[in-house]
PLY file of the C-alpha trace (Angstrom):
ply
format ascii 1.0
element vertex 50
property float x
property float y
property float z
element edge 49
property int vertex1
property int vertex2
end_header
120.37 68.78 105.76
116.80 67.04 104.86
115.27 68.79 108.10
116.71 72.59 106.79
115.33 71.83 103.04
111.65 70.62 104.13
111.95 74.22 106.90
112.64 76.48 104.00
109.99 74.36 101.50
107.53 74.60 104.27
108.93 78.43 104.73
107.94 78.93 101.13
104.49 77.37 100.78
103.39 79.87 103.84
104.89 82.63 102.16
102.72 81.62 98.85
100.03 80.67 100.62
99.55 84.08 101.97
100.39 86.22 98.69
97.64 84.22 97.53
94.87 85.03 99.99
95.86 88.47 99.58
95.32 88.47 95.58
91.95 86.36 95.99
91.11 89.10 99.21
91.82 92.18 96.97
90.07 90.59 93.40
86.76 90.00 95.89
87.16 93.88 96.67
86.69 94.75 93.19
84.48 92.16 91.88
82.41 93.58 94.76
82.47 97.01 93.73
81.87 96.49 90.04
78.72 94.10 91.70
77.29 97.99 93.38
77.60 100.08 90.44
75.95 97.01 88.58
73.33 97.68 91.27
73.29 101.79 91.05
72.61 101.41 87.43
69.58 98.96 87.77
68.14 101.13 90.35
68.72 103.97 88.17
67.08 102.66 84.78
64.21 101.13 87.21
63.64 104.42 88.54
63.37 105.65 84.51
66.75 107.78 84.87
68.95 105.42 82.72
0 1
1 2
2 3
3 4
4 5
5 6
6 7
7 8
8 9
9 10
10 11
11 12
12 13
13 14
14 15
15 16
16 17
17 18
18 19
19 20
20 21
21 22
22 23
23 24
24 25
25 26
26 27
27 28
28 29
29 30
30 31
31 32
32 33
33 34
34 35
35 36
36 37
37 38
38 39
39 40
40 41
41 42
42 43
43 44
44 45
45 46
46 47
47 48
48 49
């Protein structure tokens, strides 16, 4: 019984522990694409278009 419950508890933290990556993966992706247009727009008022 103790080895099934620490199997499913170690079953569970590896299921969480990749959700998480995933979130932390994806919220890079769209801190990095807020970062370009960031960019765009400084190039753009440097250039005197802004």
């Amino acid at each position: 019984m103790k080895k099934r419950f620490v199997v499913l508890l170690m079953m569970t933290l590896f299921s969480i522990g990749l959700s998480a990556c995933n979130t932390v993966a994806g919220a890079g992706k769209d801190v990095q694409k807020v970062g370009e247009k960031v960019e765009d727009k400084a190039v753009d008022c440097k250039d005197g278009r802004c």
